[in-house]
N, C-alpha and C positions, 0 to 999 in steps of 0.2 A: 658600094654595096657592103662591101665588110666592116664600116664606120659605122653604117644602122644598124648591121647583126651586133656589133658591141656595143651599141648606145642602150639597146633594150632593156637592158639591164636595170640601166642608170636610173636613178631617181630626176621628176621633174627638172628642179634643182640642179642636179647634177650636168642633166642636160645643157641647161642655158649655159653652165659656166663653161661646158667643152664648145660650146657654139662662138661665145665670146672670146675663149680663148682661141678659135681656130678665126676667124674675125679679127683678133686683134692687128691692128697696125706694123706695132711691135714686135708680136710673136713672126710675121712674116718678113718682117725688116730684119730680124735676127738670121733668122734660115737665108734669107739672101747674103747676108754678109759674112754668114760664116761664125757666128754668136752663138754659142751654146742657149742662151737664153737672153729674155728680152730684158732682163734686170741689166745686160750692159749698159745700156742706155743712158742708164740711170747714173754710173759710174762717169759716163762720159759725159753729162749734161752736169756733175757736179764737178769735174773739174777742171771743165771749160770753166764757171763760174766762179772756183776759188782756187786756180792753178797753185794745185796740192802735189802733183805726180809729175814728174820731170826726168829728163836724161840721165842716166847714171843713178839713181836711187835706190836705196834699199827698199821693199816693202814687202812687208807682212798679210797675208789676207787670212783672216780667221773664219772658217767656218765656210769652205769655198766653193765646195762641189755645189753644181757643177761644171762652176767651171770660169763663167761669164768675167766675173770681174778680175779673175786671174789674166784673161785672155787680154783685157783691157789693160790692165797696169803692165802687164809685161810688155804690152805695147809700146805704153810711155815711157817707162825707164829705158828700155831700147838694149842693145846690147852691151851695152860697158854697165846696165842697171843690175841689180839681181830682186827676186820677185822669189817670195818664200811662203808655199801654199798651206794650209791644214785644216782638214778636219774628219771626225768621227766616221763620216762616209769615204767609201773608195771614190777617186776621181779619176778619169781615163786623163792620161798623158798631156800635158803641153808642152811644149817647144818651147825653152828658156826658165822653164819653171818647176824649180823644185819643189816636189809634194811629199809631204808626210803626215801620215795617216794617224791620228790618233786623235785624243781627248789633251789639249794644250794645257787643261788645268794640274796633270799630271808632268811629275818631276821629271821621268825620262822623254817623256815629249817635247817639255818645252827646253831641253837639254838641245835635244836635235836639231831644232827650229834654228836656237841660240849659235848652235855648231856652225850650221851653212851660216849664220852672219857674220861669221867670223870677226876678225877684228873692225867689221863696218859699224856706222851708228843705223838704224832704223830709222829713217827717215818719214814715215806714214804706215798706219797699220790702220787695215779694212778690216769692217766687219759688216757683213750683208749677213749674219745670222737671223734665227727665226724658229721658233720653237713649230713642231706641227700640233698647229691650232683643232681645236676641237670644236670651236663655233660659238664657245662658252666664254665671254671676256673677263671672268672670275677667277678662269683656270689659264686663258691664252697671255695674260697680263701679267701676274705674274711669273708665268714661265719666262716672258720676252723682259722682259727687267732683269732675270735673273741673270741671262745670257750679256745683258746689256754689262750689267756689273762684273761679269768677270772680262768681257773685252775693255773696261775703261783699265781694270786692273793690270792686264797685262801691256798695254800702251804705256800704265806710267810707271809700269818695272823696265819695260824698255827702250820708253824713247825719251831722245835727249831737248832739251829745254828750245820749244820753236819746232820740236816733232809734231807729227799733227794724226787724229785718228778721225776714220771716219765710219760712222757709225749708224745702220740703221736702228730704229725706234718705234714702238707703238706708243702713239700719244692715248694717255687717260690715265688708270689708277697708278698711281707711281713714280711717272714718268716728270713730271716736274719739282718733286723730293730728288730724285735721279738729278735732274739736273741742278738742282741747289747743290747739291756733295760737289758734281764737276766744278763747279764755280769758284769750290777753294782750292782745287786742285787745275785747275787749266786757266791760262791767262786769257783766254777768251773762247766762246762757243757760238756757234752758227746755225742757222737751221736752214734746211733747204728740202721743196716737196718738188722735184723733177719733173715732167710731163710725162715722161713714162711709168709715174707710180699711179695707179688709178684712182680717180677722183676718191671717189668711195671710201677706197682704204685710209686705215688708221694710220697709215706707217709714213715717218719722218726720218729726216736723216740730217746728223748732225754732225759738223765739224769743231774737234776740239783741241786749240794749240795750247802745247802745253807752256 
C-alpha cells in the first residue's frame, strides 16, 4: 500500500521504470546475494570473460558508491589484495575496503588514493562512472566522455605497462574519437556489453591494457 501512495506522484514514465526496475532479474538477484546493486553483475560477467581481477591485487575503483563493484573486487583480490575506493558521493562501509571521499581529479585526493598503495603497483583500475543523465543525449554525452577522459587519465598516471582499466562508456557522439586517443596510449582495448547491462541502453564497457 505505501509503494502506490508514493507511486502517485510519479510520472507515467516514471512508473514503468520503478515497475521494471522492481521486476528486474537482477535487481532481485542483488538483494539475495547481498549486492548493493545489480551493476555487480556486470563486474563479474566481465571478469569471468577477461580474468582482469585476481588474488593479491591492487585495485582502484573510481567513482564507486554505491558500492556494488567495490564489493565484487574486494572479493577477488581476497585478503592478501587491497581494493582502494573513491568517489564524490559518501559510501556506507565495506569490509576490506578503503574509501576516500572526494573528487580524484584533485591533488590532495589522489595524494591519498596514492598513499593506501603505497609502495604497490595498481594493478586494474575500475570505473562504473556516469554522469546523472538528463534524457538529453547532447548534454548526457558529453558529460559521460568527459568522465571517461579523466578515468583513462588517471589509469595511465598510475598503472604499470600490462595494467588494465576497465571502463564503462556510452557509445555515440565521441565515443569512438575516445577510443582512437586510447589506441595510442593502450596496447590493446576490448569491448564487452554484459547481460546484465540492458538491451536498450547505450552503455559499453571497455577493457584497456596498457
Amino acid at each position: 500500500m505505501a509503494t502506490r501512495i508514493e507511486n502517485k506522484g510519479l510520472s507515467k514514465s516514471s512508473r514503468a521504470w520503478m515497475k521494471e526496475h522492481i521486476d528486474d532479474h537482477y535487481v532481485k538477484r542483488a538483494q539475495k546475494d547481498g549486492y548493493r546493486a545489480r551493476a555487480a553483475y556486470k563486474l563479474l560477467e566481465i571478469n569471468e570473460k577477461a580474468k582482469l581481477i585476481s588474488s593479491g591485487m591492487t585495485v582502484v575503483d573510481l567513482g564507486s558508491a554505491p558500492g556494488s563493484w567495490s564489493q565484487v573486487a574486494s572479493q577477488l583480490v581476497g585478503e592478501s589484495g587491497t581494493l582502494i575506493a573513491s568517489d564524490i558521493l559518501p559510501m556506507d562501509a565495506l569490509a576490506d575496503v578503503t574509501f576516500i571521499q572526494g573528487d580524484f581529479r584533485e591533488a590532495d585526493v589522489f595524494d591519498k588514493i596514492m598513499t593506501e598503495v603505497g609502495d604497490r603497483q595498481v594493478n586494474v583500475v575500475l570505473s562504473d562512472m556516469a554522469p546523472n543523465t538528463a534524457g538529453n543525449s547532447a548534454v548526457d554525452q558529453p558529460r559521460m566522455i568527459y568522465l571517461c577522459e579523466l578515468a583513462v587519465d588517471f589509469a595511465l598516471e598510475t598503472l604499470p605497462k600490462g595494467g588494465a582499466l576497465i571502463m564503462k562508456v556510452f557509445q555515440g557522439e565521441g565515443s569512438q574519437e575516445l577510443r582512437k586517443q586510447m589506441q595510442s596510449k593502450f596496447s590493446k582495448i576490448r569491448s564487452i556489453k554484459p547481460a546484465a547491462s540492458r538491451p536498450r541502453s547505450k552503455e559499453m564497457f571497455w577493457i584497456a591494457i596498457k
